[in-house]
Backbone bond lengths (Angstrom), bond angles and torsions (degrees), N, CA, C in turn:
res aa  C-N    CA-C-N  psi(-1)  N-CA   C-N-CA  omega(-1)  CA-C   N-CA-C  phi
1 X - - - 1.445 - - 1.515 110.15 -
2 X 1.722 120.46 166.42 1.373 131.21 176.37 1.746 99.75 -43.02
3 X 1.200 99.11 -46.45 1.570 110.16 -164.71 1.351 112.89 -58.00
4 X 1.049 91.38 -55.95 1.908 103.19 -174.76 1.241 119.27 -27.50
5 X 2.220 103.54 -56.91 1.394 145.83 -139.35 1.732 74.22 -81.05
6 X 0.965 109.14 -58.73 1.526 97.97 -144.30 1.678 118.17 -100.72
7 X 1.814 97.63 7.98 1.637 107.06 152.07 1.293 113.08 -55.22
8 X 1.255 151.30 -48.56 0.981 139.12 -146.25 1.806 105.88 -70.73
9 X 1.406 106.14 -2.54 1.352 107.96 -162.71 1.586 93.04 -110.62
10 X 1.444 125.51 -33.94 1.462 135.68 167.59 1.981 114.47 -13.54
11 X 1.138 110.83 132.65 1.929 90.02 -176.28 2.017 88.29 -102.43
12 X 1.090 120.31 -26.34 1.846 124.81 -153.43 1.815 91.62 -58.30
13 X 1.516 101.21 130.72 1.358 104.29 -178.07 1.280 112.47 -57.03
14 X 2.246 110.51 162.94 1.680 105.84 179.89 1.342 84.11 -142.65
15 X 0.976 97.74 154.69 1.686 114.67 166.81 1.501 120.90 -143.27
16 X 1.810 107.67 113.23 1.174 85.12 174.57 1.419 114.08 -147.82
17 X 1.423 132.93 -178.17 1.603 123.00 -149.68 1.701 101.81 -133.04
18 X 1.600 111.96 117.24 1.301 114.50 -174.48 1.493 102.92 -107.08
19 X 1.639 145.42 148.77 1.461 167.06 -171.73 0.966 99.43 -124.98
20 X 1.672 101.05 154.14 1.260 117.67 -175.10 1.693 94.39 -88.96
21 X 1.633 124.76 175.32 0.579 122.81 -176.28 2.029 114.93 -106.21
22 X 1.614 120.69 15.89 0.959 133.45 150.01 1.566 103.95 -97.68
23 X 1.809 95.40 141.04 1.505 131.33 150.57 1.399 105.89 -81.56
24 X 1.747 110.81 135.24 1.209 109.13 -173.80 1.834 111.17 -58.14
25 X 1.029 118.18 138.02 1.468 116.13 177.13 1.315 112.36 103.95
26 X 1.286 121.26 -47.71 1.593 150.45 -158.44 1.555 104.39 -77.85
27 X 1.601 116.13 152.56 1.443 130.00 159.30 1.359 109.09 -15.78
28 X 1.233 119.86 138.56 1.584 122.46 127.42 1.354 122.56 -36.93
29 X 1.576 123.55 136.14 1.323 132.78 160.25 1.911 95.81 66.15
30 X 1.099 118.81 36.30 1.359 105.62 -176.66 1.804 94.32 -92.10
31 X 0.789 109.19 -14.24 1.476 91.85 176.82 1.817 127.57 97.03
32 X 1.442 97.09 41.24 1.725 104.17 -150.45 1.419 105.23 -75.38
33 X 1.308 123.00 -33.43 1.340 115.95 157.29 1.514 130.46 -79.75
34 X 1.603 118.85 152.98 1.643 101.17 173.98 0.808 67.89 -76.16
35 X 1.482 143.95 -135.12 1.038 145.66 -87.33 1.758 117.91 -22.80
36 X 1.033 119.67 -22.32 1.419 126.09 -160.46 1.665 93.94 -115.16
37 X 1.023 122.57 30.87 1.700 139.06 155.18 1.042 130.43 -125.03
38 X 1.517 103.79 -6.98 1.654 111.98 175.31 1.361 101.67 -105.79
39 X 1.077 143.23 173.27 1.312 130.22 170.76 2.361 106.64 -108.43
40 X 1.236 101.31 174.41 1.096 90.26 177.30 1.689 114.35 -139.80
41 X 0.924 155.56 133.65 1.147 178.11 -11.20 1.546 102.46 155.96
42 X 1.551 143.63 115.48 1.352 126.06 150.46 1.576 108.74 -143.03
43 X 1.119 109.97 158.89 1.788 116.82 -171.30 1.687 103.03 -61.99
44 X 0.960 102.68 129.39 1.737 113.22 157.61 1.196 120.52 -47.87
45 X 1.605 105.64 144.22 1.582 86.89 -175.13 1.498 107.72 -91.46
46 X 1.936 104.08 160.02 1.082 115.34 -142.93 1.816 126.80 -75.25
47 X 1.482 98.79 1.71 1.431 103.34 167.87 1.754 102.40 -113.55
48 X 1.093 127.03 27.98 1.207 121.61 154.32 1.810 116.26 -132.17
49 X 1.692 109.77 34.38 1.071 127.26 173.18 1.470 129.77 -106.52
50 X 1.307 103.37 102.45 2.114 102.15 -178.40 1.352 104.58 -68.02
51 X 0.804 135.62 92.89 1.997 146.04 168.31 1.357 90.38 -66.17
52 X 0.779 123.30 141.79 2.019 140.45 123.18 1.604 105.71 -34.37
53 X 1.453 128.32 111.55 1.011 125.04 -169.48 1.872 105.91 -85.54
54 X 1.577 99.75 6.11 1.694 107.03 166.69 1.695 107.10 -101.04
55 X 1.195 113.48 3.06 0.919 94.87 -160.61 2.087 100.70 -108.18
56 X 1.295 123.69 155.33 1.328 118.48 -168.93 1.579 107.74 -62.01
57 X 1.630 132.62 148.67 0.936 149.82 -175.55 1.745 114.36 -58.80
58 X 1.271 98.22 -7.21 1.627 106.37 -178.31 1.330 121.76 -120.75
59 X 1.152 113.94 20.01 1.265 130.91 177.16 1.663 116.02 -108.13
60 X 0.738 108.72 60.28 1.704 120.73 -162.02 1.401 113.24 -56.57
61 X 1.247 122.37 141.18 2.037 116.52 163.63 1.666 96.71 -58.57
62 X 1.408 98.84 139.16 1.624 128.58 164.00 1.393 110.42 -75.73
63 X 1.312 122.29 162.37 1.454 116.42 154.43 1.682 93.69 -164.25
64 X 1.609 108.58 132.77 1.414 106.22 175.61 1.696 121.71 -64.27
65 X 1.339 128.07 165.39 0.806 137.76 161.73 1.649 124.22 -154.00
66 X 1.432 145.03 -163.88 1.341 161.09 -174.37 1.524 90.07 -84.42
67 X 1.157 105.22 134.77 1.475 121.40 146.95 0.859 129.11 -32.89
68 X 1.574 121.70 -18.60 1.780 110.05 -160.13 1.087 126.86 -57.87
69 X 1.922 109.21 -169.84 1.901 99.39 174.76 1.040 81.19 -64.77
70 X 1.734 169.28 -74.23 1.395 112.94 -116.95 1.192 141.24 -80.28
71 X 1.596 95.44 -6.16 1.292 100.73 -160.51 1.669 110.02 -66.93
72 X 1.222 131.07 -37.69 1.165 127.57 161.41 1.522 126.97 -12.27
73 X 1.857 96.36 -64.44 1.414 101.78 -175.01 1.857 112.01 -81.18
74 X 1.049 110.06 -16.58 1.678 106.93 172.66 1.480 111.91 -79.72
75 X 1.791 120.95 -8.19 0.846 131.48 -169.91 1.767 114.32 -87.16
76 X 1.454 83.47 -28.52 1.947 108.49 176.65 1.367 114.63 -74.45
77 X 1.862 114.51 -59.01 1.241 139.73 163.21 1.207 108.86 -30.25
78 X 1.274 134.89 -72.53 1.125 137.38 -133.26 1.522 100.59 -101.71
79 X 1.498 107.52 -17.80 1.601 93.10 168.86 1.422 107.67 -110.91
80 X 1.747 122.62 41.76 1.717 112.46 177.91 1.556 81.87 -98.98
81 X 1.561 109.51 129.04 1.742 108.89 139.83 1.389 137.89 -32.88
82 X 1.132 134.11 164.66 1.628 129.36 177.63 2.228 88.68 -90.03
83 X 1.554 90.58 124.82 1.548 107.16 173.29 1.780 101.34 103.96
84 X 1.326 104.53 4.23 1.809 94.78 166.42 1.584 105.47 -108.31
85 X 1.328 108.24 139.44 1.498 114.40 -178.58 1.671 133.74 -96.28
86 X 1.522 112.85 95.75 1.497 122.58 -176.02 1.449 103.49 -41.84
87 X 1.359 124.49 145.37 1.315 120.94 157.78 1.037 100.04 -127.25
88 X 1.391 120.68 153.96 1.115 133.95 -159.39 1.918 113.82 -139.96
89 X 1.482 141.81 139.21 1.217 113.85 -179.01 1.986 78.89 -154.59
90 X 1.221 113.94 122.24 1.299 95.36 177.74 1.857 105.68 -170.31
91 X 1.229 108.59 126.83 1.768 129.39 -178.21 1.206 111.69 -14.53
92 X 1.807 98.95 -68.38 1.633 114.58 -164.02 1.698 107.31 -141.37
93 X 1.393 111.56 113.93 1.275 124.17 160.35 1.562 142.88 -99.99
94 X 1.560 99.10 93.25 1.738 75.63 -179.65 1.593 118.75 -111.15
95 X 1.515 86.29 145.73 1.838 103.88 -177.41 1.245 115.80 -34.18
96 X 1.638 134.83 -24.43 1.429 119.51 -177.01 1.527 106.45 -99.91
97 X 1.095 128.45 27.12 1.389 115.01 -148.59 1.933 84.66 -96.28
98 X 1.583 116.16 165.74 1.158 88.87 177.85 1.801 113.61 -85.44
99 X 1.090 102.23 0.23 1.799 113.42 -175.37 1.870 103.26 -63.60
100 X 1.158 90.93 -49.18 1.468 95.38 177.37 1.478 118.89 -62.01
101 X 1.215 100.80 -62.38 1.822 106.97 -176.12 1.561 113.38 -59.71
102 X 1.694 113.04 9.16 1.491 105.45 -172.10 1.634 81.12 -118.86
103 X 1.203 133.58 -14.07 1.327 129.77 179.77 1.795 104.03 -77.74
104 X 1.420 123.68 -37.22 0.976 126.32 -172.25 1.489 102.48 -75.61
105 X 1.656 131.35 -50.31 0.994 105.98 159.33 0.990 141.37 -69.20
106 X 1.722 142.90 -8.86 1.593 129.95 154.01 1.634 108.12 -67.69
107 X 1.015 133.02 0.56 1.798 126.76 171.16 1.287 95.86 -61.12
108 X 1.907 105.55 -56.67 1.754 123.35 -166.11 1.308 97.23 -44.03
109 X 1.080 114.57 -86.74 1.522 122.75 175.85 1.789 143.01 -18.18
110 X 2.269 96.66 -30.58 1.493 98.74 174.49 1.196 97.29 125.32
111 X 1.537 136.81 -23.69 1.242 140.08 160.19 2.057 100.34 -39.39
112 X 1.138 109.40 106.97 1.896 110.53 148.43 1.356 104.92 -65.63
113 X 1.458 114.98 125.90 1.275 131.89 150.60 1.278 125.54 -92.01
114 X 1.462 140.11 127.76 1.302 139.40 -151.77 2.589 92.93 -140.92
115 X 1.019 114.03 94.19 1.325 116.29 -153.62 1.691 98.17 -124.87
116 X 1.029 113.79 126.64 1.772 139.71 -162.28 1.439 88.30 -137.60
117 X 1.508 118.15 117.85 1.527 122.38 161.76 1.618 96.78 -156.25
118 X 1.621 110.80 165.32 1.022 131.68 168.65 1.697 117.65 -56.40
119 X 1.112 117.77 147.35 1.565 129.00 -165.10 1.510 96.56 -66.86
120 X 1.419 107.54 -53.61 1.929 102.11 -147.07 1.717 98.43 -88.98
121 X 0.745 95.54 -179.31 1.886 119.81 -177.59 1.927 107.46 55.39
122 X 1.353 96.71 -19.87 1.860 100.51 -165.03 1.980 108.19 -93.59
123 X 1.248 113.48 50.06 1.546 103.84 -170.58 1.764 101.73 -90.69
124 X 1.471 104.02 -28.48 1.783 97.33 -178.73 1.346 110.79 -62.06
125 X 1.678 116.19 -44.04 1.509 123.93 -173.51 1.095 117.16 -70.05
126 X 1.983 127.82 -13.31 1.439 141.09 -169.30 1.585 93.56 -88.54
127 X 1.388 103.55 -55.45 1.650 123.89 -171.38 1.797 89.48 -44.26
128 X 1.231 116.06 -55.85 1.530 117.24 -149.14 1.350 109.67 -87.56
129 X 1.313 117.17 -10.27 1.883 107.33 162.61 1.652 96.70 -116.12
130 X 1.194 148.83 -1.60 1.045 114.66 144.16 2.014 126.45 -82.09
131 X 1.355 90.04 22.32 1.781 90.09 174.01 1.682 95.64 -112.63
132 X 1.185 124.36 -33.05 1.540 113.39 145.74 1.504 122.72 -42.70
133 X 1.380 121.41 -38.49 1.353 103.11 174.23 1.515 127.28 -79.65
134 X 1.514 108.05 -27.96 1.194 113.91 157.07 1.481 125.21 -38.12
135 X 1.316 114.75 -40.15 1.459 125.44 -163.93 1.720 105.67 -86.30
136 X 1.697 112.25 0.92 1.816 84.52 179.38 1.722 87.39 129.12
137 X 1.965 101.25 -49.60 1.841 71.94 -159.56 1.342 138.52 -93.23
138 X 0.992 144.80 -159.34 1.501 159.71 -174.68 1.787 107.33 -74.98
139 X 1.120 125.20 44.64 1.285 140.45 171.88 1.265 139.98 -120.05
140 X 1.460 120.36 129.91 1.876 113.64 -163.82 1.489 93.69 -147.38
141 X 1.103 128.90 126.41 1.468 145.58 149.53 0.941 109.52 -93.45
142 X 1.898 123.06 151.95 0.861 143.37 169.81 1.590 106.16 -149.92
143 X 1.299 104.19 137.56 1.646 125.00 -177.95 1.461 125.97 -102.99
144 X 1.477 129.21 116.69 1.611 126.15 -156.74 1.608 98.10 -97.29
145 X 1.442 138.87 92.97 1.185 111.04 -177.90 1.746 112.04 -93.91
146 X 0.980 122.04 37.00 1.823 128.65 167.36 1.361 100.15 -79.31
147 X 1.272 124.99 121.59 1.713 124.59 163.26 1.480 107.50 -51.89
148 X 1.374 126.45 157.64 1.616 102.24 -39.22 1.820 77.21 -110.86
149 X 1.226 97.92 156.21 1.893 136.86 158.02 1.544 85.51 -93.83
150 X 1.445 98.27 131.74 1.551 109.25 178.24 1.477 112.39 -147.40
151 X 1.707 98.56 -4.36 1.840 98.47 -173.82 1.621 114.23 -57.55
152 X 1.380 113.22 175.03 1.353 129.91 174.08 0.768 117.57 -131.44
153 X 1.230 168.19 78.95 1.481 140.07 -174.92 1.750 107.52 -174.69
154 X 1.092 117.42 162.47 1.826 135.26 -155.38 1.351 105.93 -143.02
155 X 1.579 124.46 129.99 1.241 124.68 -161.12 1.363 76.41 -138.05
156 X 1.463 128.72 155.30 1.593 147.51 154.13 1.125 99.34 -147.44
157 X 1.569 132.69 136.08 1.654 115.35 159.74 1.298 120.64 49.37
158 X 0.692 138.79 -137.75 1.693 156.82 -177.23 1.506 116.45 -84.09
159 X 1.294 118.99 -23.86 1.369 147.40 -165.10 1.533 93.26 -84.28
160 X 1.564 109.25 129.68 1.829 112.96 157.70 1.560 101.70 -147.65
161 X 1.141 110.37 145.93 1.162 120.39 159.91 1.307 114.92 -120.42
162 X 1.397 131.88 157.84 1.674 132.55 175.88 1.395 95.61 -166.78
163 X 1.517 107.36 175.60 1.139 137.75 166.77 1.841 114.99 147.81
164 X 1.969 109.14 -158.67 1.096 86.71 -160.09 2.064 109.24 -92.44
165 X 1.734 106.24 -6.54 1.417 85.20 167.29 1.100 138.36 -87.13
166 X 1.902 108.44 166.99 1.492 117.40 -167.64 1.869 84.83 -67.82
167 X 1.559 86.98 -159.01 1.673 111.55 162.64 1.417 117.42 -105.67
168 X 0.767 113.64 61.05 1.391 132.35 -168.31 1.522 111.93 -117.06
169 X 1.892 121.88 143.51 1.502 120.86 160.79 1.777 98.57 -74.57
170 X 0.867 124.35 19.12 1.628 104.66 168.04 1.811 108.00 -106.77
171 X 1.463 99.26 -33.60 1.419 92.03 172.48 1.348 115.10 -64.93
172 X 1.454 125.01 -33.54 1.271 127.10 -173.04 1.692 110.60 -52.96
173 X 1.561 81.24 -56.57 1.896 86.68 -156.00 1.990 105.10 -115.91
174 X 1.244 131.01 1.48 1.208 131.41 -170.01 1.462 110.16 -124.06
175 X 1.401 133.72 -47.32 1.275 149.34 175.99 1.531 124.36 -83.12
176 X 1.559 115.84 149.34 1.239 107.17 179.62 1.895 108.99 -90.22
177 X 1.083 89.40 139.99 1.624 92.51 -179.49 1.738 119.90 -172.32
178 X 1.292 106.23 163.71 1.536 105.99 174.53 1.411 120.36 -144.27
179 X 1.719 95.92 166.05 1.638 83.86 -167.62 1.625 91.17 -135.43
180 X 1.424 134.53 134.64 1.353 124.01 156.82 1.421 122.89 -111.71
181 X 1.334 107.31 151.83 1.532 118.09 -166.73 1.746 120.48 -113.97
182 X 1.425 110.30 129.55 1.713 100.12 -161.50 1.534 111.44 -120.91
183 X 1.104 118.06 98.53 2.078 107.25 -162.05 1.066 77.54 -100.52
184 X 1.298 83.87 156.67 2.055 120.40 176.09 1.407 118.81 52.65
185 X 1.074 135.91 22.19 1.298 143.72 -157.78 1.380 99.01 -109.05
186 X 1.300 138.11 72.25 1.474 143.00 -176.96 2.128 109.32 -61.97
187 X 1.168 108.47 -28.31 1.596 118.25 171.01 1.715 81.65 -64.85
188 X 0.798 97.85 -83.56 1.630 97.05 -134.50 1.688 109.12 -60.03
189 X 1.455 129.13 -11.14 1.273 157.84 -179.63 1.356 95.81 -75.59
190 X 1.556 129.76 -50.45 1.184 124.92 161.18 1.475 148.25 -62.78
191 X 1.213 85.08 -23.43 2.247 111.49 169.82 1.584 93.48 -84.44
192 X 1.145 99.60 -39.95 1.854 64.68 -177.41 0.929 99.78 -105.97
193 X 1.752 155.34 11.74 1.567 137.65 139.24 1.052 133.79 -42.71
194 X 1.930 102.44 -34.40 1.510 124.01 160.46 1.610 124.84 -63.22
195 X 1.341 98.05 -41.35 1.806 110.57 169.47 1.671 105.14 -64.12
196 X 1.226 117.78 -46.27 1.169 103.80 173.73 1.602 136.81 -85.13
197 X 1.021 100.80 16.94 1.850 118.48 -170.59 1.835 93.38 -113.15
198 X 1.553 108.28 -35.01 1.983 91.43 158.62 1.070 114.57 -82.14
199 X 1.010 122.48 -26.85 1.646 123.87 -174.95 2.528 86.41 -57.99
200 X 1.019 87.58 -58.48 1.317 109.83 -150.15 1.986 95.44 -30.60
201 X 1.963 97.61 -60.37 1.492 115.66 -169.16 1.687 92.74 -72.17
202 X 1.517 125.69 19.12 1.761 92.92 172.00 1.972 93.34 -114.60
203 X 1.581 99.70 12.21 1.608 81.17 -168.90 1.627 107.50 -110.80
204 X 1.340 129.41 -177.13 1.597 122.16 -161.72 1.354 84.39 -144.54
């Protein structure tokens, strides 16, 4: 809808709360939250988007999808401009997850990535934005190896998301977990810019 298109441009704060799609005990993918039975709405990413070339640059094509945690963070991604900087601070990353592979493509694009994670289990996802930096772009990792770094959470602009899953397909679809999402909220975008700027000077 008109509406949809042209939230992304909206400033009035949102808050909202995504579940994993395991009940503790319960199936995989059973679906324990509604929320994660309805589907939810996020912009395409931006080189696979037909715009209306009348139409303003911030009004992005929609395309539905699952509730899950990711959608949050593809929801952030996909609407940072080229020259706004993702931050990133998070336990466990893995390279196939789709959170990741949408981070690698906003780097392509001009997105700065700024990425603080724990040393052990994450060498494919370390390997794979420092071979982005190799290539030219706007990317710096840094690795905390003091037990344990356990944060979660994604700052862009005004935009944060956190909670307790990794980036992982197990958080998505096997594990219980949650993720909440905070637009326009410039306070709270700033507490954790600050959380993530110590995080930032303890990592190498």
């Amino acid at each position: 809808s008109r509406l949809e298109k042209i939230g992304i441009a909206l400033s009035m704060k949102e808050t909202r709360a995504f579940f994993s799609a395991c009940e503790p005990g319960g199936a995989p993918t059973t679906g324990w939250a509604v929320e994660n039975r309805a589907p939810t709405r996020v912009p395409k990413r931006p080189e696979l988007q037909a715009l209306d070339a009348k139409a303003p640059g911030n009004r992005a094509e929609l395309e539905p999808m699952d509730a899950t945690l990711a959608a949050p963070v593809l929801d952030m991604l996909r609407r940072a401009p080229a020259g706004a900087t993702f931050r990133l601070a998070m336990y466990g990353v893995s390279a196939s997850s789709p959170e990741f592979q949408d981070m690698l493509a906003a780097a392509k694009r001009g997105v700065k990535l700024r990425v603080v994670m724990y040393n052990e289990y994450n060498e494919p996802a370390i390997d794979a934005l420092k071979a982005l930096k190799t290539q030219g772009l706007d990317v710096d990792v840094r690795v905390i190896s003091a037990r344990v770094m356990h944060q979660k959470f994604g700052v862009c602009g005004d935009d944060v998301w956190n909670g307790s899953a990794n980036m992982s397909l197990s958080s998505i679809g096997k594990d219980s977990e949650d993720r909440f999402a905070f637009r326009n909220d410039n306070e709270l975008a700033q507490k954790f810019g600050y959380e993530f700027e110590r995080l930032w000077a303890k990592g190498h």
